[in-house]
N, C-alpha and C positions, 0 to 999 in steps of 0.2 A: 694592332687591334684597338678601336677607339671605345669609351667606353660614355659616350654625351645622354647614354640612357639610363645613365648608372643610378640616379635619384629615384627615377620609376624602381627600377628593378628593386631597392631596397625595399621601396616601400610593397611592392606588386608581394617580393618575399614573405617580408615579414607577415602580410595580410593572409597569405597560402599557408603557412607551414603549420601545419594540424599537430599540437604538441601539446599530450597529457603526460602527467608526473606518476611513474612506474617505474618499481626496482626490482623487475622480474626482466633478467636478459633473455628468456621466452617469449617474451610480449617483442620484441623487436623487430622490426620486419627486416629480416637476414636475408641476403641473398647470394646464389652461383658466385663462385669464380667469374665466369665466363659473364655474367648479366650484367658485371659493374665495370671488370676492370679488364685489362689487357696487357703482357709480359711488358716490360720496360726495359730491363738489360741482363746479362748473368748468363746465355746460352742453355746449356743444361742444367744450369744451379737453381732454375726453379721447377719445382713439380706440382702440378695441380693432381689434390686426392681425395680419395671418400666422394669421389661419384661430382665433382666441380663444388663441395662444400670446403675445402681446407686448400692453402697451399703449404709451400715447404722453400722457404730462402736460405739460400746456402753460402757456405765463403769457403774456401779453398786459396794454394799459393795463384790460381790462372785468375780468379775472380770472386765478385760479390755479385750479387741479384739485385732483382727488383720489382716491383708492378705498381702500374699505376691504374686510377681512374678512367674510365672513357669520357667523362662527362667531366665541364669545368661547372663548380657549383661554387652560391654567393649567397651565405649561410646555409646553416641546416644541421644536422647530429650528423658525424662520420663515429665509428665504432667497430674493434677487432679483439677476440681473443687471442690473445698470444701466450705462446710455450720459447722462455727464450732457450738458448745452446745451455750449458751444461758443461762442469767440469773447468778450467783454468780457459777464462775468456777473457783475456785478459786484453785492450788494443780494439777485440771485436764491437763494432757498435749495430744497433739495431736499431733505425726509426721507421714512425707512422705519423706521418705529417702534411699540411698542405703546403702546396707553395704553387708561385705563378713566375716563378724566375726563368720559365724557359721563355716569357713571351714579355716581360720588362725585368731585362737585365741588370740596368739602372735606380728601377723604383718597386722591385717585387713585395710582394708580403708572406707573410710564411708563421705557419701555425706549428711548433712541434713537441713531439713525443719521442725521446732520446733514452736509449739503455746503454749504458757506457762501458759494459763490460766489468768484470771482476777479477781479480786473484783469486787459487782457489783456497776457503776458508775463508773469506772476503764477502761482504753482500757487492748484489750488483746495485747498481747507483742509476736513478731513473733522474732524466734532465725535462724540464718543459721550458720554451722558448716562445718568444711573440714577436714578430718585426713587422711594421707597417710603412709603405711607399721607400722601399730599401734604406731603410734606417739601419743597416748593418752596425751602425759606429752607439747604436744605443740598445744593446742588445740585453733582455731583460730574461735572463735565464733563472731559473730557482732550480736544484738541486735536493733529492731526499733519496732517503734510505726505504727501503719497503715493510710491511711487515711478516710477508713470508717471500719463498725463494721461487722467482718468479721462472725458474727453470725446470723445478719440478712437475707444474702440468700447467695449464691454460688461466691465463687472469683477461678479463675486461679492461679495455684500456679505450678511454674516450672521450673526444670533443667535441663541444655544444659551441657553436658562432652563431652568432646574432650581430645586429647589426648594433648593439649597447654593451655586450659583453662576452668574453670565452669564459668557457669552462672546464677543464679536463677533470675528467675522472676516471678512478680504477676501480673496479668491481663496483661503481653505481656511489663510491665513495668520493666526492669532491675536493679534489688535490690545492686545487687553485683556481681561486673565482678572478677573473682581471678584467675592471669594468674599463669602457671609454671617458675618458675627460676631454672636455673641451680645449683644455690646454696640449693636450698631446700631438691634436689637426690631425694629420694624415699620417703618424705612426700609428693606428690603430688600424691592424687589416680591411681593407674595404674594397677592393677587387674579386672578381671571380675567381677561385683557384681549385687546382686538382688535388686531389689524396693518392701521395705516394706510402709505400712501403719499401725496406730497403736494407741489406747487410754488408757492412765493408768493412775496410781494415783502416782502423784509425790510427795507427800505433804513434803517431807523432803524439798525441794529444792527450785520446779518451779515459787513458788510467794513469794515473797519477803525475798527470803532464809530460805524458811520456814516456814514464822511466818506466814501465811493463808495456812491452811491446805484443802483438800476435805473433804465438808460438802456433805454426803450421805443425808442426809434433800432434797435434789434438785436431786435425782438418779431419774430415770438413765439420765447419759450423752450423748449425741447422738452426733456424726461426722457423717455427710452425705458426700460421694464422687461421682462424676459423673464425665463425659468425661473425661475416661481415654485413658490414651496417655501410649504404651510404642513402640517407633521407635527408633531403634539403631539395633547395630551389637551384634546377640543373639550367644553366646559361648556354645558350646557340652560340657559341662564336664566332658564326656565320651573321645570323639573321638580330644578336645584340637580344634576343629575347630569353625570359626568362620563364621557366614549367617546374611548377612547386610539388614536392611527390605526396599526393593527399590519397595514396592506398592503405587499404585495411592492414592493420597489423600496427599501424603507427599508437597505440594507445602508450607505450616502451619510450617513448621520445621524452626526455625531460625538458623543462621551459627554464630551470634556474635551481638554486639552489632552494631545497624545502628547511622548513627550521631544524626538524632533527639531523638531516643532511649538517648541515653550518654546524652544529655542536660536532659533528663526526669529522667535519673539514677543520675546524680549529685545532681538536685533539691530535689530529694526524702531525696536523703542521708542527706544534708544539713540541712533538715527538721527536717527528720523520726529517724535518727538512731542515737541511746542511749545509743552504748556502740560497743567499738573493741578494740577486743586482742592485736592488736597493741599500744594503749594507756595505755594500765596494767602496769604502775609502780612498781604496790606491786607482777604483778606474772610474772613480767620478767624487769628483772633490765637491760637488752638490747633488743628492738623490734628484733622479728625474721627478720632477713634476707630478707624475700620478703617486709616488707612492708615497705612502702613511706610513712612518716611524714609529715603533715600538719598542720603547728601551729595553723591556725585556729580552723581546725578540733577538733585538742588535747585542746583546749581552752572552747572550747563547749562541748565538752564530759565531761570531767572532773567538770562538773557544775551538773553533775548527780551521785546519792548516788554512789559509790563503793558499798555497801554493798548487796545494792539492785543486783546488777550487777555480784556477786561471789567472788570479795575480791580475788581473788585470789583462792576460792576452790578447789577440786580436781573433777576431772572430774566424773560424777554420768554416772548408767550405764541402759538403755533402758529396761525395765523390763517388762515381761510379768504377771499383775497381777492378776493369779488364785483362790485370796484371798488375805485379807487384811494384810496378816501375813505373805502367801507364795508367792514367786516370781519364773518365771525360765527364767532364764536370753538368752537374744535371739543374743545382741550384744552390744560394747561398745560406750558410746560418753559421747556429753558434761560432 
């Protein structure tokens, strides 16, 4: 899939994409099951419910699920409430992510949203990731804590791309603003990609590098998702052209961070968050390029295990688990 129209398409984007600043998840133009996305893997481990408004990802010893987008899009707001599993999730992970690894193996980008599972009496650990033109080996993960339990009923969880900057946010709350720098080139996502969704069994990795594995004692796992959001500029992969979604409903679209936002987003951070790529001594003996050091920050981080954190790991890869034995690999990250 060649991509020699890709300059148009950002700018054709960014000139479409009809996006006022509202923190009513009502105002958002939510749609079907069935109108956005399509089963991806899992057999019976997914259920679409509530009439094509919610689905239901599940993880058992035979499998994990999944669904993806029908449409490959190149920016735009994607957005999902989610009810994660409940009770010793330990091993289980839960993402809502973009990525284009099934169609540049080599040079994919990938946008995500990672729950890492818990011990029980434990929070769960929510991860956000960014790789641009398969940069696997510079992977810029941050790590936080929530501040409620995001298994007791439904939270908003969502990304804003542009062609200058991501953004994720949870409940309309800005997690992590990560703009583009010139220095970065082609690590900054900039291909069309899909929005997957997805539950599997990490147990090498996702809780405390391993050493709590997925206890099947507590199966099946259940991820509920509701009011899905996909509004951005949907790409042909056929015909290389781009159709920006400029329907009513979109006043719910934010463009960026507002100033009260940015005071709620620092607070969070200061709080919440337990680990950035940026402060990795042992896996980058100089911080990448884009980021801005903050003694304080690096002073508070570094009071939390490394080990727990990846130590420097190598990046694990998104697996679709058909069995406990067999996987088939769908795309790469953290």
């Amino acid at each position: 899939m060649g991509f020699s129209y890709l300059g148009f398409l950002v700018m054709v984007c960014c000139f479409q994409l009809v996006v006022l600043v509202s923190g009513s998840t009502k105002n958002l133009p939510i749609i079907n099951f069935d109108e956005g996305y399509t089963h991806l893997f899992g057999e019976d481990n997914l259920a679409v419910v509530r009439d094509g408004k919610s689905v239901h990802l599940s993880l058992d010893e035979r499998t994990g699920s999944g669904f993806v987008s029908q449409d490959l899009y190149l920016h735009g707001f994607f957005s999902a409430s989610i009810k994660l599993p409940a009770d010793y999730t330990a091993g289980v992970v839960v993402a809502f992510y973009m990525s284009n690894g099934d169609m540049f193996e080599k040079n994919h980008d990938e946008i995500d949203f990672e729950f890492l599972g818990n011990i029980r009496g434990k929070d769960w650990r929510i991860q956000t990731n960014i790789y641009g033109n398969g940069s696997t080996n510079v992977g810029r993960e941050e790590r936080y804590n929530l501040w409620f339990d995001p298994a007791e009923d439904y939270h908003q969880y969502s990304i804003l791309w542009t062609d200058s900057q991501i953004i994720f946010y949870v409940d309309n709350v800005p997690i992590r603003e990560f703009k583009r720098t010139e220095s970065m080139g082609g690590d900054f996502p900039s291909k069309p990609m899909t929005l997957y969704a997805t539950i599997w069994d990490g147990s090498d990795w996702a809780t405390n590098g391993g050493k709590y594995r997925v206890n099947y004692k507590y199966a099946p796992y259940i991820a509920e998702f509701s009011d899905l959001v996909l509004h951005g500029c949907a790409v042909d992969p056929i015909e290389h052209m781009a159709r920006c979604d400029n329907a009513e409903g979109s006043e719910g679209i934010p463009t960026g961070v507002t100033r009260v936002q940015r005071i709620k987003m620092e607070g969070f951070r200061k709080k919440h968050m337990t680990y950035s790529y940026c402060y990795d001594h042992i896996r980058y003996k100089v911080p990448p390029s884009e980021c801005v050091i903050n003694p304080l920050e690096a002073e508070r981080l570094r009071t939390f295990d490394p080990v727990t954190f990846g130590n420097g790991r190598r990046h694990h890869s998104k697996r679709h688990h058909h069995s406990r034995s067999s996987q088939a690999k769908v795309t790469s990250s953290i």
